[in-house]
C-alpha angles and dihedrals in degrees: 000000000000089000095072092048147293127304105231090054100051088042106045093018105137100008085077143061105247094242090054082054100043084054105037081057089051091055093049092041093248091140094068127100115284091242098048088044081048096052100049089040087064082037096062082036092069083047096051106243110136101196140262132287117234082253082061089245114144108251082218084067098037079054100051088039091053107019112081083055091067101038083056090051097051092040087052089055093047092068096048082048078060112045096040097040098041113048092034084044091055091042095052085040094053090044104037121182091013122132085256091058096046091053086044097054102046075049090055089052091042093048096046090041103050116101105251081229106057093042083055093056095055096049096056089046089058113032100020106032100028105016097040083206098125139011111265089206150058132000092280136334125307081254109043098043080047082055095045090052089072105052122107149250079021126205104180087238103122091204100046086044085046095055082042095054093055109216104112086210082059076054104044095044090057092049094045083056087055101052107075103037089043094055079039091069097013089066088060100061096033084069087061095046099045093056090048100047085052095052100045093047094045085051087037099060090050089066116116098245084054089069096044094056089056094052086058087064099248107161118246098267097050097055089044096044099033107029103023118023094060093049082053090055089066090075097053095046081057103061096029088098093065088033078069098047090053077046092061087041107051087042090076100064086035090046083054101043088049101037084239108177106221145103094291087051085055101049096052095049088048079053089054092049089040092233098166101180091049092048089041096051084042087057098046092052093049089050095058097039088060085044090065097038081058090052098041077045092048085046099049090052108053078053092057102038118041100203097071088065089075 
């Protein structure tokens, strides 16, 4: 990003006098040579200092401002992933190459193709324009987020302030803002879970001591639900770390159709002002915080599944 120029002068060029510019890049060290800016930059990254926006505010702050936002946002859609990809997954899976199947699995492609956007947008234009049934923006109403800033202690969790707080229609406000954006970005991943679910059990229900357990005269559901629906969970543990990372970035677009106001709201609007060291400090969070998802993942699966100890 530095290569293709500095970030005071893309993002004041032309607001500014040049002298007010060239000095402005002395004081931040802009003037250096690009390997020397590039080796104190991963520097300061080991020490975990991210960077500065063009405004001189610390990314490490603009990420625990925003972040948990945005961590709310993606756990929300996790459990419509969930809920979606997993029980249709074991249903295609259990009537394969039925008409409901068929239908499951175009939805799968549809779900995982469709741009988060434009699914947002027609949510908001059903549930939230014609039908009034749920907010299309923010995180919970002007008063009630004006009520949540003064519990304590507070956690910036909505949901958590909201149960502190103590109101249930505190509670249910802040679930109703949640709906549409969560099955918004949820709907992207459950397409991915359901087509895995259905593969691996369909795979999974040709094993051997499949088979076996059906000798043993088991009934149907038993053998699907006991000896083959938790080996095809392993699957989907496995890619669930860069599940999350399509999350985060999917939270961006769905962050900006619903006025969102996390990490992903803030970096596009940081893209919009071309503010480059902010954007680049917001990447390379978000890099190592999929970095260690992939490791806890790798970790919990080699808990759940035995053979990935050897």
């Amino acid at each position: 990003m530095r290569v293709i120029g500095d970030p005071i002068t893309a993002a004041l060029g032309g607001r500014l006098p040049a002298d007010q510019i060239e000095a402005r890049k002395e004081a931040a060290g802009l003037n250096r040579p690009i390997l020397e800016q590039y080796w104190e930059y991963i520097s300061g990254l080991l020490r975990g200092d991210f960077g500065r926006t063009a405004d001189n505010r610390a990314v490490t702050e603009v990420v625990s401002t925003y972040g948990v936002a945005t961590l709310e946002l993606v756990f929300w859609a996790l459990i419509v992933a969930f809920i979606v990809g997993v029980p249709l997954g074991r249903y295609a899976a259990t009537h394969r190459d039925s008409g409901s199947d068929v239908v499951l699995r175009l939805f799968a492609i549809l779900a995982y193709a469709a741009p988060v956007f434009f699914v947002g947008l027609v949510l908001k234009l059903i549930f939230s324009v014609q039908l009034g049934w749920l907010p299309g923006s923010g995180r919970a109403s002007a008063q009630v987020e004006l009520d949540l800033m003064h519990v304590s202690p507070k956690t910036n969790i909505l949901i958590i302030d909201a149960i502190l707080y103590g109101d249930m229609g505190h509670l249910i406000d802040v679930l109703k803002h949640a709906v549409l954006p969560a099955v918004a970005l949820g709907l992207l991943t459950g397409g991915v879970f359901l087509r895995l679910v259905r593969i691996n059990l369909i795979q999974t229900l040709r094993a051997d001591y499949v088979d076996a357990a059906r000798a043993r005269g088991l009934s149907a559901r038993t053998v699907t639900g006991r000896h083959a629906f938790r080996n095809a969970l392993i699957p989907v543990v496995t890619v669930m770390g860069m599940q999350i990372a399509m999350l985060l970035s999917g939270a961006v677009l769905t962050e900006k159709t619903f006025n969102w106001p996390g990490l992903g709201h803030q970096f596009a609007e940081y893209l919009s002002s071309r503010d480059f060291m902010a954007v680049q400090g917001i990447v390379a969070f978000i890099a190592l915080l999929v970095a260690v998802m992939s490791f806890v993942i790798d970790f919990i699966v080699a808990m759940v599944d035995p053979r990935v100890r050897f």
